[in-house]
N, C-alpha and C positions, 0 to 999 in steps of 0.2 A: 831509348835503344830500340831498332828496328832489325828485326832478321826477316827476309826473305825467303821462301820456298819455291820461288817463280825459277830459279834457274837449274833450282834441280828437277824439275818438271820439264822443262825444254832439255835437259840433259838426256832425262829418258825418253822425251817424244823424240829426239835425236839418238837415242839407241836402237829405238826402234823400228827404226829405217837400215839400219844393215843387212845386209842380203847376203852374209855369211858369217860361221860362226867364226873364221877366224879373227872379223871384224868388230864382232859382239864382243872377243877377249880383250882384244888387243882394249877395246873403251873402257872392260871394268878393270885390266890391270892397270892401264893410266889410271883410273878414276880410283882404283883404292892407294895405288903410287903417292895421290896427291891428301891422302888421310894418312901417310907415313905407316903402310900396308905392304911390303913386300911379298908377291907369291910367285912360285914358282909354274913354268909353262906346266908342268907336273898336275901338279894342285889344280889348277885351275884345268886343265884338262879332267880329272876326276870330279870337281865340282860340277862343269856344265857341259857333261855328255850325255845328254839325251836323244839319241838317235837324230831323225831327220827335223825336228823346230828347236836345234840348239839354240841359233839364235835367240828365238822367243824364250826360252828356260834359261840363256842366260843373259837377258834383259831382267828376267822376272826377279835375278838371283841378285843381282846391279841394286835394284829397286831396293829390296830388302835389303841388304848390306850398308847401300847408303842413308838409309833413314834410321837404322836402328841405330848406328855409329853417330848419327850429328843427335838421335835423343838423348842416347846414353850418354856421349860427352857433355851434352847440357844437362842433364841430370850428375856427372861427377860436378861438372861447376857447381851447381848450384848448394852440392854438400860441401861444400871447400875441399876439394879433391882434386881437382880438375886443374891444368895448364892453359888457361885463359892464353896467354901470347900464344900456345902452340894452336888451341880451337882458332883464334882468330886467324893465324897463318892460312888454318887449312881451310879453312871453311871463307877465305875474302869474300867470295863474292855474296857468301850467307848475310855476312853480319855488318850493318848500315854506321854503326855509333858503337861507345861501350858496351861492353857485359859484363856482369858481375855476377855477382851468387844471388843478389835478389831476382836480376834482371831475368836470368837462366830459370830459378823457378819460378817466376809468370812464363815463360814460355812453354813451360810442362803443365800448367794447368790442364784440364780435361777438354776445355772448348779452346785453348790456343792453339797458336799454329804448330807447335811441337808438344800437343797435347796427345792423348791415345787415340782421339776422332779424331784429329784434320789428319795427323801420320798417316793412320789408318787409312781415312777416306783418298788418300794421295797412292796411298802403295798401290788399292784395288783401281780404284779409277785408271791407273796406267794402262793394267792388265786386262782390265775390261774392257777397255778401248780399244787396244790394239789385239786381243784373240776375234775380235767382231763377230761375236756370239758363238762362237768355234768352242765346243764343248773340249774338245780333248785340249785346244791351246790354254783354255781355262785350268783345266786339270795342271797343266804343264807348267802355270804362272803359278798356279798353288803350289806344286812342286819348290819352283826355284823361288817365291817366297819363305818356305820351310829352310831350305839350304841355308839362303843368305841370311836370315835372321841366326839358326846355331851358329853359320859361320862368325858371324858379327860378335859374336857373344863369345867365343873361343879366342877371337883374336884380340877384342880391345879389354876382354876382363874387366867388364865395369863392376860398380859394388852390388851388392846381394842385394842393395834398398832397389835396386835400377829394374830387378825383374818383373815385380808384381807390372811395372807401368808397359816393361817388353812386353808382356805375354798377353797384359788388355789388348795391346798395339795389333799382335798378331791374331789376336782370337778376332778384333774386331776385322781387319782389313779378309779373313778367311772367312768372314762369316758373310763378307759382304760377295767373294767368290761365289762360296756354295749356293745364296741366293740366287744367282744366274744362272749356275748348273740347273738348280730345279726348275727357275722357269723357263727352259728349254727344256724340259721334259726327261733331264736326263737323273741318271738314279748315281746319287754322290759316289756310291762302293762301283760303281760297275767304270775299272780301270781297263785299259787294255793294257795286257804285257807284252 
């Protein structure tokens, strides 16, 4: 059994070429559409309003949402919880061969590819790349990192075993933020409102 993370990687380097936020939404209401996620223009307006780098805040929020939804549902597979034919629906282009429950948890191990480091290292690397040392767009990916991970967690209700591996997930891809912040010199508290 084979999953990929190559295409949701091009999904977000293709997020992050929008030049408007309305264009930013319109990719994550499709994008969460296709995880059987209904939101309203509402909602998603309240989620990713952040003044003038919407777009960037809601790429960052994309990011999050979409990786914490394809762990956690590999994490319900793998407890026998989980809708295998629905995972596979949403996620085609994820998954190469079967999956099962064993298969799912190899893929949450700590060094696989839906482990807490590759997640991780996938979430920040997006946001790294495209704020291009921009201290306040940094600030801004950490933002809509935080969003879209509670959001993730409020809408698909994974099990309570799923968190300890969320929260590695997020403490590591933030930690690997705030590393950048300081090596530009810049001091983690100091926000602008």
């Amino acid at each position: 059994m084979q999953i990929s993370a190559r295409n949701i990687t091009l999904s977000y380097q293709a997020a992050a070429s929008f030049s408007s936020k309305d264009e930013a939404q319109k990719n994550i209401k499709d994008s969460l559409k296709n995880y059987g996620v209904n939101i309203s223009n509402e909602e998603l307006d309240k989620l990713t309003a952040k003044g003038e780098n919407d777009s960037f805040f809601a790429m960052s929020f994309e990011i999050s949402i979409t990786e914490i939804s394809i762990q956690g549902n590999l994490n319900e597979i793998a407890n026998n919880r989980g809708n295998i034919k629905e995972f596979l629906n949403n996620f085609k282009d994820l998954v190469k061969d079967n999956l099962d429950s064993n298969s799912a948890k190899n893929l949450l191990l700590d060094n696989a590819e839906f482990g807490s480091k590759n997640t991780a290292k996938r979430m920040a690397e997006q946001i790294l790349k495209n704020a291009n040392n921009d201290a306040n767009k940094l600030r801004l990916g950490k933002d809509g990192l935080l969003s879209g991970f509670n959001e993730a967690l409020k809408r698909f209700n994974f099990g309570d075993d799923y968190m300890s591996l969320a929260n590695k997930t997020l403490d590591n891809a933030i930690k690997m933020i705030d590393e950048q912040i300081a090596k530009l010199g810049e001091n983690l508290l100091n926000f602008k409102a």
